[in-house]
KOLDOTOR-895085 format. One record per residue (C-alpha): x, y, z; residue in three letters; residue number from 1. Coordinates in Angstrom, 2 decimals, always signed. Each point is the difference from the previous one (the first is absolute). Layout:
<atoms>
<atom><east>X</east><north>Y</north><up>Z</up><residuo>Ala</residuo><num>NUM</num></atom>
...
</atoms>
This chain:
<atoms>
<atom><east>-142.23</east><north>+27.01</north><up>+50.02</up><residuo>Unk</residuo><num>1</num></atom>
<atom><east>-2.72</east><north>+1.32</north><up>+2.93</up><residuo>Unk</residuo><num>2</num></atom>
<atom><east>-0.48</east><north>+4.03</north><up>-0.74</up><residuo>Unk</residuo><num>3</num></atom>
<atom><east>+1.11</east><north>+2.03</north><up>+3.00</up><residuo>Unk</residuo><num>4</num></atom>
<atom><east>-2.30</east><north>+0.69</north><up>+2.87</up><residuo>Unk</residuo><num>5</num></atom>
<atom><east>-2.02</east><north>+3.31</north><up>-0.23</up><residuo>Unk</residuo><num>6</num></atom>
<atom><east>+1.36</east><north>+3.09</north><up>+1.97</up><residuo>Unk</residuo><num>7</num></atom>
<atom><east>-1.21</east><north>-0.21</north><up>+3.64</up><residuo>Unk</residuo><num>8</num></atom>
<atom><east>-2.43</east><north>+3.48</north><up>+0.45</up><residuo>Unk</residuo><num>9</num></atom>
<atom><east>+1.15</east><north>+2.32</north><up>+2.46</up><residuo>Unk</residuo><num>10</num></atom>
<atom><east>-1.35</east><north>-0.03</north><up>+3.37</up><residuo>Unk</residuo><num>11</num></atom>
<atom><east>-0.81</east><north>+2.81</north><up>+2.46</up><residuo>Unk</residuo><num>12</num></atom>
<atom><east>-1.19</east><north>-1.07</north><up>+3.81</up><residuo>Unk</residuo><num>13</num></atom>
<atom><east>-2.30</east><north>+2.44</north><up>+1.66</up><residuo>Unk</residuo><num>14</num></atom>
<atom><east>-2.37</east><north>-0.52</north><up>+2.99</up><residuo>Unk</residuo><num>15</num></atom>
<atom><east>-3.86</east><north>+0.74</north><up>+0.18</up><residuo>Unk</residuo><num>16</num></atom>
<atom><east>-0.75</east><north>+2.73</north><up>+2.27</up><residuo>Unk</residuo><num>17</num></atom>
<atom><east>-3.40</east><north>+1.46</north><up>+1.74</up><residuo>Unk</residuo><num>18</num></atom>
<atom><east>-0.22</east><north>+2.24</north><up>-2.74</up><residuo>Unk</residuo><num>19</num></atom>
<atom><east>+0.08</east><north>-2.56</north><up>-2.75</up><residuo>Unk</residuo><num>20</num></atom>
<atom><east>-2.55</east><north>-1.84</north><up>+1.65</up><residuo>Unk</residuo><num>21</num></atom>
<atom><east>-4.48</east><north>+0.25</north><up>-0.28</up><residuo>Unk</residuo><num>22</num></atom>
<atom><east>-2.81</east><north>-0.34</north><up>+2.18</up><residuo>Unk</residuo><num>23</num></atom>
<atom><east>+0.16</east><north>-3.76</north><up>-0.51</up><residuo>Unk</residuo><num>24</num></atom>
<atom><east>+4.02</east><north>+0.32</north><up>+1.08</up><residuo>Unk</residuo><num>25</num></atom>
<atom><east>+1.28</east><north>-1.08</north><up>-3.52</up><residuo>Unk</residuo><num>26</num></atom>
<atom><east>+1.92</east><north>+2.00</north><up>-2.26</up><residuo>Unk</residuo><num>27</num></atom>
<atom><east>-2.15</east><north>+2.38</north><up>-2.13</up><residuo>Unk</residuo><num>28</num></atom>
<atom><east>-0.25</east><north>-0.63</north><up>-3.63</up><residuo>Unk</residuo><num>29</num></atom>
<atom><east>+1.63</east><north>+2.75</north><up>-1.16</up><residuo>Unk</residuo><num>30</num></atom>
<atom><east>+2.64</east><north>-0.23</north><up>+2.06</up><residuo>Unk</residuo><num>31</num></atom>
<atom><east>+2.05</east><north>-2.93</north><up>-1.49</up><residuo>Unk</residuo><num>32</num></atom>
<atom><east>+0.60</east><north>+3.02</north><up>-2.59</up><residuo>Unk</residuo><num>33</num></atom>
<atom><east>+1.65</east><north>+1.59</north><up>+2.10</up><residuo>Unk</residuo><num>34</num></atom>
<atom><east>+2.29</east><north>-2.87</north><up>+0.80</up><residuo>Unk</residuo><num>35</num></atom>
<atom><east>+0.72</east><north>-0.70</north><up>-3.41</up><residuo>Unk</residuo><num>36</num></atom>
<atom><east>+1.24</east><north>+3.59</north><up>-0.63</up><residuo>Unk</residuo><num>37</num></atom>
<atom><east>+1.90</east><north>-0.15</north><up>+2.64</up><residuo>Unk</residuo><num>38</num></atom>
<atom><east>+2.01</east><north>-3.26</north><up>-0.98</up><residuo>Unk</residuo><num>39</num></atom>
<atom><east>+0.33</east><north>+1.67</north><up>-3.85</up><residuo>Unk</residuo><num>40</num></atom>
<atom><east>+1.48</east><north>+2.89</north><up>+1.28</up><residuo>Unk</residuo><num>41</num></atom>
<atom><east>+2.23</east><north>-2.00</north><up>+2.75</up><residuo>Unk</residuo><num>42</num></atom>
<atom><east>+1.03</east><north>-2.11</north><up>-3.62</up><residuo>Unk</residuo><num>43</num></atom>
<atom><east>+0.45</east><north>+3.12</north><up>-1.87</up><residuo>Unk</residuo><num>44</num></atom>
<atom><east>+2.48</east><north>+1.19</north><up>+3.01</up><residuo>Unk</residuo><num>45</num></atom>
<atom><east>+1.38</east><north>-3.50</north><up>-0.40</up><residuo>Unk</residuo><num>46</num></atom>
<atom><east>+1.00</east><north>-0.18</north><up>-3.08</up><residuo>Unk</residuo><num>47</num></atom>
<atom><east>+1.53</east><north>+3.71</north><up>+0.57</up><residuo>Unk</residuo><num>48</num></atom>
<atom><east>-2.87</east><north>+2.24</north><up>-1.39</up><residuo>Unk</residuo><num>49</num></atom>
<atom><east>-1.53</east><north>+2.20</north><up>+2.70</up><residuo>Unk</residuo><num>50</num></atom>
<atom><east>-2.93</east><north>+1.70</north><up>-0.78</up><residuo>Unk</residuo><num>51</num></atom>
<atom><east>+0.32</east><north>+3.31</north><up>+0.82</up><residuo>Unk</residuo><num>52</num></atom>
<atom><east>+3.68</east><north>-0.25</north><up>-1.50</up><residuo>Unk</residuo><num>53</num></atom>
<atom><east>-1.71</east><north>-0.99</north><up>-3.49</up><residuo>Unk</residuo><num>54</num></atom>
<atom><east>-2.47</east><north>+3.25</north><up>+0.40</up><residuo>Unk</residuo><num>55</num></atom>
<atom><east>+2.65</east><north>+2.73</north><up>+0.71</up><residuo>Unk</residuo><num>56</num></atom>
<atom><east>+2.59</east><north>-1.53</north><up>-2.12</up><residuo>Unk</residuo><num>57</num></atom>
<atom><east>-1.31</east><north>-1.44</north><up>-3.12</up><residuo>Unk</residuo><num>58</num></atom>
<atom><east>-3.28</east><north>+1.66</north><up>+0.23</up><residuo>Unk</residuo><num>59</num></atom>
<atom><east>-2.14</east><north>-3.63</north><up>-0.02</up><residuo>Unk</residuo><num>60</num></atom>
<atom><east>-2.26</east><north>-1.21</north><up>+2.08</up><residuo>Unk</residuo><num>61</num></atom>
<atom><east>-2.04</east><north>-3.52</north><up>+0.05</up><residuo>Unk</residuo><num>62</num></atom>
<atom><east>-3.65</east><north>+0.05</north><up>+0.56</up><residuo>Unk</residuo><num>63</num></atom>
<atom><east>-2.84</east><north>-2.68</north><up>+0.19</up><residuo>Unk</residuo><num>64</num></atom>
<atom><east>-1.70</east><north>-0.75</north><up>-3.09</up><residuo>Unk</residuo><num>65</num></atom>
<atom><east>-2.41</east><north>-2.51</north><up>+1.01</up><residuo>Unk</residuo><num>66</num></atom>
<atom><east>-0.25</east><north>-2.66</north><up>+2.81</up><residuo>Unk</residuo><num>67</num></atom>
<atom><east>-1.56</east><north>-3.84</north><up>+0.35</up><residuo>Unk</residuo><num>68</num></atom>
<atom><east>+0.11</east><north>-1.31</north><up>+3.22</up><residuo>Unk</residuo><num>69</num></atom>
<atom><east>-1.44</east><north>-3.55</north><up>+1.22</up><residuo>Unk</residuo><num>70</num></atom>
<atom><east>-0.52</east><north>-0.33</north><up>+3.34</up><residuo>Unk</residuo><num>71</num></atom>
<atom><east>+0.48</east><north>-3.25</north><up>+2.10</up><residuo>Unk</residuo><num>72</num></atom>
<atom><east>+0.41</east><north>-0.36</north><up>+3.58</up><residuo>Unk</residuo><num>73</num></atom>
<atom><east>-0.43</east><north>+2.87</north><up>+2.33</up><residuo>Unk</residuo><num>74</num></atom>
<atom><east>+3.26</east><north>+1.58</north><up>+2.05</up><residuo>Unk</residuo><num>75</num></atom>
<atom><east>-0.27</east><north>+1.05</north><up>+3.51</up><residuo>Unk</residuo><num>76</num></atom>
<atom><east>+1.39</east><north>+2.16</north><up>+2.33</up><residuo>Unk</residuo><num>77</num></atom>
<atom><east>+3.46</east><north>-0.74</north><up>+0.88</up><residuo>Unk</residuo><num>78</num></atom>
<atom><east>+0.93</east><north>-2.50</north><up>-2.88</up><residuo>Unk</residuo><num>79</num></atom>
<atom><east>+3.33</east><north>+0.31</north><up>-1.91</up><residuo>Unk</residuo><num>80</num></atom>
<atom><east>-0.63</east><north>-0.06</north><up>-3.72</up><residuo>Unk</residuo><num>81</num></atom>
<atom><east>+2.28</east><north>-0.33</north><up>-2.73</up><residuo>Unk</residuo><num>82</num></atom>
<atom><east>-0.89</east><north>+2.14</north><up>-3.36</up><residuo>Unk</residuo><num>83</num></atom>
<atom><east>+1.15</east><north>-1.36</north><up>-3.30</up><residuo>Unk</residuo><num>84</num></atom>
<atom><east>+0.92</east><north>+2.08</north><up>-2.97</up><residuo>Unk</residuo><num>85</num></atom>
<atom><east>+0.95</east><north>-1.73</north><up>-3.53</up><residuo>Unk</residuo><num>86</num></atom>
<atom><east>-0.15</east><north>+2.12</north><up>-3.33</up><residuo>Unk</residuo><num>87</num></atom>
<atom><east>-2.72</east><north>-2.39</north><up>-1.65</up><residuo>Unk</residuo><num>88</num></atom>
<atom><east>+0.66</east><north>+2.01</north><up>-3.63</up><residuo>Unk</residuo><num>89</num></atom>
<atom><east>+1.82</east><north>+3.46</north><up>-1.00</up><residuo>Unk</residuo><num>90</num></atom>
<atom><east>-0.73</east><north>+2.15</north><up>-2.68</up><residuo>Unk</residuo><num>91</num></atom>
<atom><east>+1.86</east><north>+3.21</north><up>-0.92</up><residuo>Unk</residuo><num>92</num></atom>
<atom><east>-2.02</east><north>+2.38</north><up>+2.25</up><residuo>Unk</residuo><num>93</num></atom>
<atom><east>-1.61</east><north>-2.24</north><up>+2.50</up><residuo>Unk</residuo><num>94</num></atom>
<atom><east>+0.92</east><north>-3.42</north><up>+2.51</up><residuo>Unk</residuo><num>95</num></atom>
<atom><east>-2.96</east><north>-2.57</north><up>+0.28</up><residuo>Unk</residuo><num>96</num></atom>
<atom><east>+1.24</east><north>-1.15</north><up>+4.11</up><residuo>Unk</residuo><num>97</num></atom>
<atom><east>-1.69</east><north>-3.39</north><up>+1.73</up><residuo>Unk</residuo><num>98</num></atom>
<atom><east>-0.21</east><north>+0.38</north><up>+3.51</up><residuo>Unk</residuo><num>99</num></atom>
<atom><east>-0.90</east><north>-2.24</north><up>+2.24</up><residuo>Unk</residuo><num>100</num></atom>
<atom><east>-0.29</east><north>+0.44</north><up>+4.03</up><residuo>Unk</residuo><num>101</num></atom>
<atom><east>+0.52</east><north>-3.28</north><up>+2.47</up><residuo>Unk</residuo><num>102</num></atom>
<atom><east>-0.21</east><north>-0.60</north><up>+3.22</up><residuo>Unk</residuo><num>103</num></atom>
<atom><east>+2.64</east><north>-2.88</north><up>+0.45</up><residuo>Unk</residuo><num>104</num></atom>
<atom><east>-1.03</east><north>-2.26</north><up>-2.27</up><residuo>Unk</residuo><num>105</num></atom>
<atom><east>-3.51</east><north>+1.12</north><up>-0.74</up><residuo>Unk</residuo><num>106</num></atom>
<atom><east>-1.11</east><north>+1.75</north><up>-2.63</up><residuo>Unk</residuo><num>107</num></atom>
<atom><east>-1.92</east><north>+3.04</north><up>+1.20</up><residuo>Unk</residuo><num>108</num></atom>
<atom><east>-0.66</east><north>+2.52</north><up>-3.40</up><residuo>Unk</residuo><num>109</num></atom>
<atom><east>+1.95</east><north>+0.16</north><up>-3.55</up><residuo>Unk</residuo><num>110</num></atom>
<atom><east>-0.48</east><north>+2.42</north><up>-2.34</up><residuo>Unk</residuo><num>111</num></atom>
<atom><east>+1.14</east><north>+1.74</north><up>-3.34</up><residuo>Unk</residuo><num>112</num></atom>
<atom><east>+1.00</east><north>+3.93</north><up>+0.25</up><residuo>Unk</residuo><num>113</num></atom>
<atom><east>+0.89</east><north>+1.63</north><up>-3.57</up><residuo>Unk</residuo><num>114</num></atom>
<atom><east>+1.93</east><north>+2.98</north><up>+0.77</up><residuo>Unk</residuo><num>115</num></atom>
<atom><east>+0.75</east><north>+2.48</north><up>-2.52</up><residuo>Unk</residuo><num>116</num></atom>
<atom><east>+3.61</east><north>+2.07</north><up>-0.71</up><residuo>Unk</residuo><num>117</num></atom>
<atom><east>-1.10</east><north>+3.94</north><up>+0.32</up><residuo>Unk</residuo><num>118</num></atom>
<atom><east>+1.10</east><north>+2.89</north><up>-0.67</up><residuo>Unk</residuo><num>119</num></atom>
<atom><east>-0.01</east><north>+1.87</north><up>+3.40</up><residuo>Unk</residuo><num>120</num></atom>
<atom><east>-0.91</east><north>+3.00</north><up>-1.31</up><residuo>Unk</residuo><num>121</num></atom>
<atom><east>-2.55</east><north>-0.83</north><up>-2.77</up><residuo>Unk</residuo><num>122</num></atom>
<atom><east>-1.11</east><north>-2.98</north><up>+1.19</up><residuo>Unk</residuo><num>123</num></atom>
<atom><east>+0.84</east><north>-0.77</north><up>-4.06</up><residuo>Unk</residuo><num>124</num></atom>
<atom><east>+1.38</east><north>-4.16</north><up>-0.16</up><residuo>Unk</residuo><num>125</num></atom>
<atom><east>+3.68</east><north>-0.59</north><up>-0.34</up><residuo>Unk</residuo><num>126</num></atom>
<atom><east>+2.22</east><north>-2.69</north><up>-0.64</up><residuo>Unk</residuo><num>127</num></atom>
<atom><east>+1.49</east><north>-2.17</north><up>+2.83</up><residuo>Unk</residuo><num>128</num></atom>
<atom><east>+3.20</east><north>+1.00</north><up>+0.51</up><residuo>Unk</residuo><num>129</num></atom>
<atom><east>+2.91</east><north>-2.51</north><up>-1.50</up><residuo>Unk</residuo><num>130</num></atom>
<atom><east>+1.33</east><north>-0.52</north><up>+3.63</up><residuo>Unk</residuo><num>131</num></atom>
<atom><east>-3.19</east><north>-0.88</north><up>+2.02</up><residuo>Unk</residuo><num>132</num></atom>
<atom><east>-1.52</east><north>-2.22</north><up>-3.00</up><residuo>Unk</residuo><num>133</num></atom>
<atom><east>+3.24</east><north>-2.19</north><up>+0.50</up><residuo>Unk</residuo><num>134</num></atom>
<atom><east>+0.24</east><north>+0.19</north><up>+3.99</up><residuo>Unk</residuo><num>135</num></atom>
<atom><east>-4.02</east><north>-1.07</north><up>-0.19</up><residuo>Unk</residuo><num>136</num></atom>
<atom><east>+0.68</east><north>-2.86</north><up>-2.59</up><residuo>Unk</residuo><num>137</num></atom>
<atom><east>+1.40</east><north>-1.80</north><up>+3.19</up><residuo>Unk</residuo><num>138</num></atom>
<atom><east>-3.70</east><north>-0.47</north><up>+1.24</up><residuo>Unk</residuo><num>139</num></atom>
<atom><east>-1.16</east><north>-0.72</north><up>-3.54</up><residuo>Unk</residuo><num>140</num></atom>
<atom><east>-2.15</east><north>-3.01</north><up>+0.34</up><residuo>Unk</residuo><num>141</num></atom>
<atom><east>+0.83</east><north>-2.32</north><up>-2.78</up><residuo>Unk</residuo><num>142</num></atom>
</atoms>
């Protein structure tokens, strides 16, 4: 009996812009941070958590912990890229996510972003909800 196939990540397309871009006319370093917070809080929306929603209702908020990110093969101006996010562990208070970010079938930058379940008052850690921990099991890699 073959085990099933791994959850396929989420994926959230975005364009590089003038902005995004250095002198050289790739995209800044820092900037493919950016674009992975953007696709984890387009897959937080997705799987029906919106940020500000969690903040004003349950009083939580998710914050970076730390960040690893290999770079590959430069993005330029005008290229479509397509952000990955998979939960690559969970813990009680905080999500270990892989991202990766392509450009068709290249591999451009991947990293590893531990965010951290906060308090949004204290700043104080606090367990994962019940109901996002088993929405973001979906992109659990396995």
């Amino acid at each position: 009996m073959t085990s099933p196939a791994p959850p396929a990540p989420f994926v959230h397309r975005l364009r590089v812009y003038w902005e995004d871009t250095d002198a050289g006319g790739v995209v800044f370093y820092a900037n493919y941070l950016k674009f992975f917070e953007r696709a984890r809080t387009e897959w937080l929306r997705g799987l029906g958590f919106g940020q500000q929603a969690l903040k004003d209702e349950q009083g939580l908020m998710f914050v970076v912990a730390s960040t690893a990110v290999r770079y590959l093969r430069p993005a330029r101006l005008d290229d479509w890229l397509d952000v990955t996010v998979a939960v690559a562990t969970a813990g009680r208070a905080s999500l270990d996510i892989a991202q990766q970010a392509w450009r068709g079938d290249t591999l451009l930058a991947e990293g590893e972003i531990r965010i951290g379940c906060v308090d949004a008052g204290t700043f104080s850690p606090r367990r994962i909800p019940n109901a996002i921990a088993d929405a973001a099991a979906q992109h659990t890699r396995r």
